[in-house]
MIFI-867736 format. One record per residue: z, x, y of N, C-alpha, C in turn. Coordinates in steps of 0.001 Angstrom, whole numbers, padded with zeros to 6 digits, always signed. Each point is the difference from the previous one (the first is absolute). Layout:
BEGIN
ZXYZXYZXY/...
This chain:
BEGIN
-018748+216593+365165+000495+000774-001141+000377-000953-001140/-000540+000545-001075+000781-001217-001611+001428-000189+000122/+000083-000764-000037+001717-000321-000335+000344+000238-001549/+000412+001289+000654+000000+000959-002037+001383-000336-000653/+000964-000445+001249+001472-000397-000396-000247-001063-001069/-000669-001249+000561+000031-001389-000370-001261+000505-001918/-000854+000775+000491-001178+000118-001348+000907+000739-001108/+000795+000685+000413+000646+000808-000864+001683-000799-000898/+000436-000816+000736+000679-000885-000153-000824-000767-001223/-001181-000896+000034-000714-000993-000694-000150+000768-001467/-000555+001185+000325-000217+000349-001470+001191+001391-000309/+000565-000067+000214+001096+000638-000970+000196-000142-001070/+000015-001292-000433+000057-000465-001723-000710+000585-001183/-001540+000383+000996-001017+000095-000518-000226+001792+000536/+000612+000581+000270-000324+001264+001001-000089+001142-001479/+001090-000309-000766-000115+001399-000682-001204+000030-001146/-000411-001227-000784-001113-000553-000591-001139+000400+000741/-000065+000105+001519-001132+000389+000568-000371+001062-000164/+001415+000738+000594-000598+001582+000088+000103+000362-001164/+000263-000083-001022-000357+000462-001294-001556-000217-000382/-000507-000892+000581-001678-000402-000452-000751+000904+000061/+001144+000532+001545-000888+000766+000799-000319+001723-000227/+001234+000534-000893-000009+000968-000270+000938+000739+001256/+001095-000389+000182+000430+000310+001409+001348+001296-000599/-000384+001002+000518+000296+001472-000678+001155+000128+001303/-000030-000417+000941+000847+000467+000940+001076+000690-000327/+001026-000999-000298+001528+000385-000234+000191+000834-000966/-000642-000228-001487-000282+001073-000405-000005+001682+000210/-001143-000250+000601-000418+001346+000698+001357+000827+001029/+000444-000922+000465+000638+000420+001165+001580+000466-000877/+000265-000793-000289+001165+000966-000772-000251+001030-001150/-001170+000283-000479-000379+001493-000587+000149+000601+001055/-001097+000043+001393+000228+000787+000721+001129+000487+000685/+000950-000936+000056+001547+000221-000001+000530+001150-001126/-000441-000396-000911+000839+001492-000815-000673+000768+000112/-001327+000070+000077-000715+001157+000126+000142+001137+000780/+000416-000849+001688+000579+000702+000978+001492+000677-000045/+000532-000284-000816+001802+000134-000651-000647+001329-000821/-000750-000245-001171-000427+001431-000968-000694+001114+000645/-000446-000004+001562-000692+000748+000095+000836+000339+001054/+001615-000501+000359+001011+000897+000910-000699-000596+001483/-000770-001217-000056-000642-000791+001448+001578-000009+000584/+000220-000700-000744+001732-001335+000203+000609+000214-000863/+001687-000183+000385+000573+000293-001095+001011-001512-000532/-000453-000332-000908+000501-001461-001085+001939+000270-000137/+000298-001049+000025+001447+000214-000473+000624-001630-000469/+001002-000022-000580+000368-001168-000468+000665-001684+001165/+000618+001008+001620+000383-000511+000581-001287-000974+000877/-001394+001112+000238-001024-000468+000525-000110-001842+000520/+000118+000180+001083-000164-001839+000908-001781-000214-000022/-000486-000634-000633-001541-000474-000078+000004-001943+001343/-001120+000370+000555-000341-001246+000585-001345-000321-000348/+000041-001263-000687-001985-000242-000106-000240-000864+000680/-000509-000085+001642-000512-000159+000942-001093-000905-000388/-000012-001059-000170-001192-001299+000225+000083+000013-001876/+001064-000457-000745+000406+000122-001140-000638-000979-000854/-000569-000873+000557-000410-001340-000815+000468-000169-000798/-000379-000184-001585+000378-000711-001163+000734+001320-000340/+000236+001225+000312+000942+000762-000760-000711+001432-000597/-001172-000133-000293-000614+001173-000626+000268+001076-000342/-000142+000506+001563+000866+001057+000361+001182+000231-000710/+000584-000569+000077+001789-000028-000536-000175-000048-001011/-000707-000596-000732+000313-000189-001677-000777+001494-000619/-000710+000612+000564-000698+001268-000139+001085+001067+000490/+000727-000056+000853+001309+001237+000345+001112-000443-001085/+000094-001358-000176+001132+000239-001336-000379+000533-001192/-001389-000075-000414-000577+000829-000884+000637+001310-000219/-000242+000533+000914+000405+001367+000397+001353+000667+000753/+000923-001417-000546+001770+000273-000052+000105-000199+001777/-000852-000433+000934+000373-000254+001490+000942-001097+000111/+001495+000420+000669+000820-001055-000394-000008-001155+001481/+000015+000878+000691+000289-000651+001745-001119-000080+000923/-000337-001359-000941-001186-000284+000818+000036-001259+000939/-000645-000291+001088+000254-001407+000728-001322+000041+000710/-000513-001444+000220-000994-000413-000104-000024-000882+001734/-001515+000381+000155+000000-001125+001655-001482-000760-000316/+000026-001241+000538-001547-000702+000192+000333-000571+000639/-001284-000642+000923-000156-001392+000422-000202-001424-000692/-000012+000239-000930-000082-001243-000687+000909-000090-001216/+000648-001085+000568+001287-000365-001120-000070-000568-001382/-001142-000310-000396-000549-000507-000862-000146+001351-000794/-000920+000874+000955+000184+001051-001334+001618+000612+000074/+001139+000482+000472+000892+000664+000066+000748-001027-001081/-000116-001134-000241+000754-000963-001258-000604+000900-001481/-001249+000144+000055-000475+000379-001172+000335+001744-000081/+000033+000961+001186+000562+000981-000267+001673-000286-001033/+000718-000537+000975+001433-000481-000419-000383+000424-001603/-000732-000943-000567+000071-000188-001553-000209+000850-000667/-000696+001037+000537-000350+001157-000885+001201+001259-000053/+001269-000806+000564+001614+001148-000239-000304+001273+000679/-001022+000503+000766-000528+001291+000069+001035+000089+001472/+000011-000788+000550+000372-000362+001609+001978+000291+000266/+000131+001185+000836+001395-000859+000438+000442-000589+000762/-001037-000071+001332+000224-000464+001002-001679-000448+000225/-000366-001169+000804-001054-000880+000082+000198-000878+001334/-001134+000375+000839-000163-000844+001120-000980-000660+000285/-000213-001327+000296-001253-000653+000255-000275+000020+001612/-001250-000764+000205-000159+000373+001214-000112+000963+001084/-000169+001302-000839+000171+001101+000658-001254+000640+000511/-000928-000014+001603-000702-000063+000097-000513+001414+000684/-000840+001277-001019+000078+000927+000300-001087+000125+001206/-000356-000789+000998-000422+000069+001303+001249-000322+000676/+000941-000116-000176+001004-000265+001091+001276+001539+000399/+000976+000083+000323+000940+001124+000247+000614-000654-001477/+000255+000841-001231+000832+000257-000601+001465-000641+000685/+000360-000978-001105+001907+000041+000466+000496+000904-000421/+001314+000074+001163+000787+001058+000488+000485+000562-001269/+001129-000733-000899+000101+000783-001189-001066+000231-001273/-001569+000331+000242-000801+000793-000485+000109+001001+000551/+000084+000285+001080-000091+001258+000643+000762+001505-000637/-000939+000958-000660+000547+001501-000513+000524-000664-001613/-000268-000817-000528+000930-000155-001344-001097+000412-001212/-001132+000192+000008-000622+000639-001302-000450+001029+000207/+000070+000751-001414-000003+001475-000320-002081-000013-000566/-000468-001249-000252-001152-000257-000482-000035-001160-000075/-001068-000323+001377-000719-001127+000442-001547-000330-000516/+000022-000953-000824-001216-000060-000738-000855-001075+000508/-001364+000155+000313-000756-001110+000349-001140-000004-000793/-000512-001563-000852-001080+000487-000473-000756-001871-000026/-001228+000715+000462-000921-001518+000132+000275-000759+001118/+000443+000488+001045+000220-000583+001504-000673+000782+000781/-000350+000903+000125-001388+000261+000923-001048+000051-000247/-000366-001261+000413-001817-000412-000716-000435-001181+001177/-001210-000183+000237-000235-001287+000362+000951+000167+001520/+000242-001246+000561+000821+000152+000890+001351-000602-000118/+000465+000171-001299+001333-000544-000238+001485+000557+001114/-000412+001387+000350+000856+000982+000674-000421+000734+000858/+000572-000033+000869-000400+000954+001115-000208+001130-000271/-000046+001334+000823+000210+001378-000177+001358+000198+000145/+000441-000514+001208+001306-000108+000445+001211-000017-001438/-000476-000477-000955+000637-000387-001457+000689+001569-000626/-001053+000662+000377+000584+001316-000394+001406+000646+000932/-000097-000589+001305+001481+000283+000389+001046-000634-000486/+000035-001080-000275+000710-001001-001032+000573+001309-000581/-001015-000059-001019+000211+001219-001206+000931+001126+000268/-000163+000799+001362+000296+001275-000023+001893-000540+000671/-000377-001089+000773+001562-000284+000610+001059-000571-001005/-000118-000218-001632+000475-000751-000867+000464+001263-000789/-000817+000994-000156+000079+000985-000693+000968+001256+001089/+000859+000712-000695+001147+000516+000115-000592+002062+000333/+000361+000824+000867-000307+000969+000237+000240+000792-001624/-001153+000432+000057-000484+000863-000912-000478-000812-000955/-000056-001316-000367-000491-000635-000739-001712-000227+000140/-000621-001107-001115-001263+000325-000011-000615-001454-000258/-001375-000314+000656-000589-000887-000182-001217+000094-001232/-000317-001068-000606-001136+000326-000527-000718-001353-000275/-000960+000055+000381-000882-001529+000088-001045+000509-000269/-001084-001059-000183-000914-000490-000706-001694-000238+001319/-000668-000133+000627-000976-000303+000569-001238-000671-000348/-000773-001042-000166-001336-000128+000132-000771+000869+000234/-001185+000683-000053-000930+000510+000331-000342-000540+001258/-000590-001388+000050-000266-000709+001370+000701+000309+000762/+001402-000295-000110+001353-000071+001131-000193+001203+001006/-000027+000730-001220-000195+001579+001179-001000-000165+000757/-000885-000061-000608-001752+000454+000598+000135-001459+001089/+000505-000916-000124+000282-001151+001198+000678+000095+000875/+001366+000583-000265+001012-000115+000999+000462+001332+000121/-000739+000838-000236+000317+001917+000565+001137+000607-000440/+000396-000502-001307+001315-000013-000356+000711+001357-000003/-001530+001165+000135+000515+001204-000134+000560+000669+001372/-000699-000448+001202-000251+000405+001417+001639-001018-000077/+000631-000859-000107+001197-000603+000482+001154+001036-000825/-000071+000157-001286+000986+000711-000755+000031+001368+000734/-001511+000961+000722+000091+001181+000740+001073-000240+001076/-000373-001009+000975+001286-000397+000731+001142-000291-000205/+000245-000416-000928+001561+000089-000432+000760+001243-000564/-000848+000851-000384+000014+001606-000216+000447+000365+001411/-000764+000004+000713+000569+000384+001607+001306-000067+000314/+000022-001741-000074+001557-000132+000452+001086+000530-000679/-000726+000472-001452+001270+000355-000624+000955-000757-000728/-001092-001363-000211+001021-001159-000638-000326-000005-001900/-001283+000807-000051-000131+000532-001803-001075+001139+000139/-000107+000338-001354-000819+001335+000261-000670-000463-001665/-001458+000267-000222-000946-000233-000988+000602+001073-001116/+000392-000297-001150+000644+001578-000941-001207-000268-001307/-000840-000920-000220-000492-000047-001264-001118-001118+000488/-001124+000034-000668-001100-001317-000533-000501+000228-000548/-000256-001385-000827-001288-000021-000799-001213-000895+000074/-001403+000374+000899-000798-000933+000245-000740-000701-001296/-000717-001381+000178-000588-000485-000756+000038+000078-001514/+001113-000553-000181+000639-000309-001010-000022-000949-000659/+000504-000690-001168-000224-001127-000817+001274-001216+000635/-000368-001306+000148+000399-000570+000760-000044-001814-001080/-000873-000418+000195-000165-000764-000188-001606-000487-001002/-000451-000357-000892-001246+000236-000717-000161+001494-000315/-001281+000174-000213-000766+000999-000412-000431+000974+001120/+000389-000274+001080-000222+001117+000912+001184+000585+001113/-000491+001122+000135+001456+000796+000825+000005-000450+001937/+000639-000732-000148+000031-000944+001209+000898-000268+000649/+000911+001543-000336+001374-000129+000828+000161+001669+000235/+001089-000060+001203+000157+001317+000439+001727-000236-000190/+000450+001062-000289+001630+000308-000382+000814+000621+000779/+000566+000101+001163+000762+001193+001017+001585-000058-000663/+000449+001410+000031+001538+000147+000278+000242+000603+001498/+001141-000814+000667-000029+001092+001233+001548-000193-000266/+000545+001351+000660+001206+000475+000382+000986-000639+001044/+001194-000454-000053+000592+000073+001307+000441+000837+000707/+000605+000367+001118+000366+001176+000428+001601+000011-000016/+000308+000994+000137+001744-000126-000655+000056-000556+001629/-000390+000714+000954+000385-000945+001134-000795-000960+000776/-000141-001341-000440-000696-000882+000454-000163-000833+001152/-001058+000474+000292-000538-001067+001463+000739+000295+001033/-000265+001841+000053+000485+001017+001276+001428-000520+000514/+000837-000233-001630+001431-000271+000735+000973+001199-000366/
């Protein structure tokens, strides 16, 4: 497997210059679809709202929810290199490096966001599937996930057949998507899920 910790570390300096070359619509996108889901009575927005952006890199994310008055936001990656450069962009109130969303979530993540955001970490094999429990165990009953997908990722790693199983258990439930979407360049090369938590989580 790439050692994406150590590649992602090297070019941080250079990370947001990249994806700008690139036309990288992600974060963007993802917080429209955030209000979108708020205007259309999906979710309901409020001022107290706890945001987590889950594999946060240089900040994006965050600097796109303060746009849009998001005050309590806190940020996780594996690579500390980028979580310095989040820091700078003020968007952050809380920031952890090293935080490796293939592993169990630490204990005080557990139930604290109202909207868990992931975007540009499931692609390639940066993350497991398993990543999405991360997600759902960080995020707080009745709260909501919403991430981002590759096209590949799915069609590689069955991303839909694993999320059906987690439907089962009852640990999230699918409330919204949007397939093949604008992502990165000129073509729609990403898939968008919101799923639900359950007010009572993980049959407790």
């Amino acid at each position: 497997m790439v050692n994406y910790q150590e590649r992602y570390d090297k070019g941080a300096s250079t990370y947001n210059l990249h994806v700008k070359k690139k036309n990288y619509f992600g974060p963007g996108y993802i917080a429209e679809y955030l209000l979108e889901l708020a205007s259309e009575q999906i979710i309901s927005l409020n001022s107290d709202i706890k945001v987590l952006d889950a594999g946060c890199g240089t900040g994006l994310i965050g600097v796109e929810l303060r746009k849009h008055d998001f005050l309590h936001i806190d940020g996780v990656d594996f690579s500390i290199e980028m979580i310095k450069l989040a820091h700078k962009t003020g968007a952050y109130q809380n920031l952890i490096g090293w935080c490796d969303l293939n592993k169990n979530p630490p204990f005080f993540l557990h139930n604290q966001y109202d909207i868990t955001i992931c975007c540009g970490v499931f692609f390639a094999d940066l993350v497991k599937l398993t990543a999405l429990k991360w997600l759902a165990e960080v995020t707080k009953p009745g709260g909501i996930i919403l991430l981002s997908t590759r096209v590949a990722f799915c069609q590689d790693y069955n991303f839909e057949d694993y999320y059906k199983k987690l439907e089962l258990l009852k640990h999230l439930k699918l409330i919204d998507s949007r397939m093949d979407q604008p992502y990165v360049g000129n073509e729609s090369n990403a898939h968008y899920w919101v799923f639900g938590i359950p007010e009572t989580k993980f049959g407790s």
